[in-house]
C-alpha positions in Angstrom: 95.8 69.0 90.9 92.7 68.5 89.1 89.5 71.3 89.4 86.0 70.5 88.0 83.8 73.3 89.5 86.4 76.4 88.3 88.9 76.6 86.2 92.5 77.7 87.3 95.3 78.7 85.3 98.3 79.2 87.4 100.4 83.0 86.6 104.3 81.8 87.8 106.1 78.9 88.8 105.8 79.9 92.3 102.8 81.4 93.4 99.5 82.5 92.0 96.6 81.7 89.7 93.4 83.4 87.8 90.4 81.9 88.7 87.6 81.5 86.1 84.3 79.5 85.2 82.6 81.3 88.4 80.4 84.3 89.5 81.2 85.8 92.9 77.6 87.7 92.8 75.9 84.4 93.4 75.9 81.7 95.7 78.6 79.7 95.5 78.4 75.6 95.6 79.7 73.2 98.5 82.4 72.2 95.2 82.8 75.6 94.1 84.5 76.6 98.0 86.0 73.5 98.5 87.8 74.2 94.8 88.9 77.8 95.8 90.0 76.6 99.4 92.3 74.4 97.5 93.5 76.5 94.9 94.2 79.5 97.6 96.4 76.7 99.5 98.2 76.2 96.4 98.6 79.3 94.8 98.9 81.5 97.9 97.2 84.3 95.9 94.1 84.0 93.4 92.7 86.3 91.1 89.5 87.1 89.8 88.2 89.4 86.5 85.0 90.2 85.5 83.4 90.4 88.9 80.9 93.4 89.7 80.5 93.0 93.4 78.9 95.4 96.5 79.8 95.2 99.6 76.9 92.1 100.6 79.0 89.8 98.1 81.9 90.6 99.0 81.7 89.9 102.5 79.7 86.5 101.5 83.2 85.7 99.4 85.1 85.9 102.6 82.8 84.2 105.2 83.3 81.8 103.1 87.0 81.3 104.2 86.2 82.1 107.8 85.2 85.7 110.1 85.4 88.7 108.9 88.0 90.9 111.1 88.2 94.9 111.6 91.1 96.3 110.2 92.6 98.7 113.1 92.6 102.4 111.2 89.8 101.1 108.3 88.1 103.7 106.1 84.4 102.1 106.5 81.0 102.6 104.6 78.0 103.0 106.9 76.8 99.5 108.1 79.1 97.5 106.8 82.0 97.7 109.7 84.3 94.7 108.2 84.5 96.1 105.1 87.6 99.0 104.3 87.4 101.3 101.1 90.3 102.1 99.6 90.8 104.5 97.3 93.4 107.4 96.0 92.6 110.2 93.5 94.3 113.6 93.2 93.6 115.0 96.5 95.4 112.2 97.9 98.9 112.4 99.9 99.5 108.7 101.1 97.7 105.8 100.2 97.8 102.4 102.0 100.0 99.7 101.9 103.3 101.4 99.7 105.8 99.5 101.3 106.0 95.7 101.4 103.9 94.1 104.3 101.9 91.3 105.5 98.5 92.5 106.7 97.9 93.3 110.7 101.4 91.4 111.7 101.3 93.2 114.6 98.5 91.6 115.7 98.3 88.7 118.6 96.2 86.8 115.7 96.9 88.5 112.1 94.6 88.2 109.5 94.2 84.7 107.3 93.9 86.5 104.1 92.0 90.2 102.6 90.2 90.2 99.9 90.3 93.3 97.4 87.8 94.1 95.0 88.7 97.1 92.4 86.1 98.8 90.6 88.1 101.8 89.0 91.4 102.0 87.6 93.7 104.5 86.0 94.9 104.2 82.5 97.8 102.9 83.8 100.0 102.0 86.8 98.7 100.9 89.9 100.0 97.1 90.3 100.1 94.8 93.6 103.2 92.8 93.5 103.1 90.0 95.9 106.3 88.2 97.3 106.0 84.3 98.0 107.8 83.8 101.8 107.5 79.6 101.7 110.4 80.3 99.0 112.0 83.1 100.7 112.4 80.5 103.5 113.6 77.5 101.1 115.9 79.6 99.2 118.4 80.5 102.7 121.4 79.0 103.2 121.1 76.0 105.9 123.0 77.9 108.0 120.8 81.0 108.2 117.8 79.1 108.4 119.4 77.0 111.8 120.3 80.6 113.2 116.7 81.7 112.8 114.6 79.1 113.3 113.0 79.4 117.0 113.7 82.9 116.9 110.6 86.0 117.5 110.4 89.4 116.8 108.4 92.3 117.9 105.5 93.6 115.4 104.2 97.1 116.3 101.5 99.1 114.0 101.9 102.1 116.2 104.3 103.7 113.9 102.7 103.2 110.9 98.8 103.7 112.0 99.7 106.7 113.5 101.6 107.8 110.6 98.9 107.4 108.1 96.4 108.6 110.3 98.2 112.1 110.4 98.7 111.9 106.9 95.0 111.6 106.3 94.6 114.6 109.1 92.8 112.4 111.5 93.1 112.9 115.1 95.6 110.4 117.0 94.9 111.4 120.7 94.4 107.7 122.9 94.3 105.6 119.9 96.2 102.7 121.1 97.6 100.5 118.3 98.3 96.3 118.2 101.3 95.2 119.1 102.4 91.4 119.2 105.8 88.8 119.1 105.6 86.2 116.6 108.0 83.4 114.7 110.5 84.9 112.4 109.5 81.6 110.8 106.0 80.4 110.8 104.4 77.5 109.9 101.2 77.5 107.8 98.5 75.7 109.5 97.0 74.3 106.6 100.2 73.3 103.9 102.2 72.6 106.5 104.9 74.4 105.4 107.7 77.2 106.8 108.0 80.5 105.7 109.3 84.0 106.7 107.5 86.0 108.5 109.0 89.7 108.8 108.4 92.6 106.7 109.7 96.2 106.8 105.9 97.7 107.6 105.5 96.2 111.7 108.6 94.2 112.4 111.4 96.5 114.5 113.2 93.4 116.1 113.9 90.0 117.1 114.0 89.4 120.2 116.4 87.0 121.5 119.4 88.8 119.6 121.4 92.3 121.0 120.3 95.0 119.4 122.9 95.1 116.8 122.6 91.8 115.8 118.7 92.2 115.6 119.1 94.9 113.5 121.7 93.4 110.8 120.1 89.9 110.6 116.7 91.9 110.6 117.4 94.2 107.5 119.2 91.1 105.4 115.8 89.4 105.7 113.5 91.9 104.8 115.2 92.6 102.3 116.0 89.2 100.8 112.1 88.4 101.7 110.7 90.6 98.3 113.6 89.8 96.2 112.7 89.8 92.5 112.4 85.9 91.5 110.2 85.7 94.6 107.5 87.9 93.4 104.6 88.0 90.4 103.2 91.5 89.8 98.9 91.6 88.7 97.3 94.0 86.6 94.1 95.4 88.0 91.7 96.1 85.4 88.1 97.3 86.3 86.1 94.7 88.0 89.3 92.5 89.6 89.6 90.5 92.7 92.4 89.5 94.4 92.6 87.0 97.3 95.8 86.6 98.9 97.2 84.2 102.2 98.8 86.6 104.3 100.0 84.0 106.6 103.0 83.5 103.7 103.2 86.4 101.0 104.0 90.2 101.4 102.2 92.5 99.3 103.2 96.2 98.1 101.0 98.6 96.5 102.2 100.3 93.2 101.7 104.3 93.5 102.6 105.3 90.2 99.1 106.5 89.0 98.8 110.3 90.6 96.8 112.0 90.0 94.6 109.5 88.6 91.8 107.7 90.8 92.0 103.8 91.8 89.3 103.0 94.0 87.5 99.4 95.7 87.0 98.4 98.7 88.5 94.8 100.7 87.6 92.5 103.6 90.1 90.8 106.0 89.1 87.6 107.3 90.6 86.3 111.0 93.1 84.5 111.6 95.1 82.7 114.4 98.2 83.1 116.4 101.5 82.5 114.3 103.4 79.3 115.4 
């Protein structure tokens, strides 16, 4: 694969690549998206350094892969509803996304990708991993991937959003939450190919399968979906982006930095229904 408009230097055998050669502030180029379109495709996740964005460029970087979505329990600055802030410091008990997840699974059409921009950092700690699922798919046995395929399971962010919400003392009465069946293998609409899609965050069953069944099959894949030679792990420093195709990684948040701050802010862009 051959780039002339930025310059890509891939971080595993697997999945991901730093992306260099541009500036997310400005404009980008008809050659310049169709570059990063390709190497997102390819890499599944990309990362950036050296990018001081607000909120305007930001969202420009993402309308550039589609819509912007509304995350359902986003923290939000005034006037810019599609972006979330994220940040932790030491008056924080629960940050977001410590356990390995795909973005909004439980909803009817989850997120394409989020973007996440990080302005501050601690002196150390404070990682993403990401988990490539196109090889958590290849790498089960022919058997298990006849016994799965054609199978759904129920995604629910009830638990969770409401979970986080108390945590972060805010009040739960009539919030209703997403809630959706999908593939436990999905096929990405753009590469074409399969990968697994349940994660311990939203998925509580597959369907077609008794409840004890469900639950066994259920907790061998989750956990085989974030195993170790399936994952890379990136370094924030200040000013980092990361870009990442939800529709076949997990990702897991690193809170090892208390009671330090880390602090940016993300946009989600839409997606469409699993198939």
């Amino acid at each position: 694969m051959h780039f002339r408009a930025i310059e890509v230097s891939p971080v595993s055998p697997y999945l991901g690549a730093e992306i260099a050669g541009i500036d997310l502030r400005e404009k980008l180029n008809d050659a310049q998206i169709e570059e990063l379109h390709e190497a997102f495709n390819a890499y599944q996740v990309i990362f950036f350094r050296d990018q001081r964005l607000d909120f305007d460029s930001l969202k420009s970087l993402g309308k550039c892969f589609g819509e912007l979505s509304v995350h359902p329990i986003a923290i939000t600055p005034e006037g810019h509803p599609e972006v979330t802030i994220l940040h932790a410091d030491s008056n924080s008990n629960v940050i977001v996304g410590e356990r390995w997840h795909t973005d909004v699974s439980c909803s009817a059409e989850p997120p394409l990708g989020s973007i996440l921009y990080l302005h501050t950092l601690p002196p150390l700690g404070g990682d993403t991993l990401f988990a490539s699922q196109y090889v958590a798919y290849d790498e089960l046995s022919d058997r298990m991937k006849a016994h799965i395929d054609g199978l759904t399971a129920f995604h629910d962010g009830g638990p969770s959003y409401r979970a986080m919400n108390r945590a972060r003392g805010i009040p739960e009465a009539g919030k209703v939450y997403p809630s959706a069946n999908h593939p436990v293998v999905r096929t990405h609409p753009v590469t074409k190919r399969k990968a697994l899609y349940v994660n311990a965050e939203f998925t509580k069953s597959i369907n077609e399968l008794p409840d004890e069944e469900s639950e066994a099959i259920l907790k061998y894949l989750i956990l085989h979906s974030t195993r170790a030679e399936f994952q890379i792990r990136f370094h924030w420093k200040p000013h980092s982006v990361a870009f990442w195709d939800n529709r076949c990684l997990q990702h897991l948040a690193v809170w090892d930095y208390y009671p330090h701050t880390r602090s940016g802010f993300r946009v989600t862009i839409a997606g469409d229904k699993p198939y």
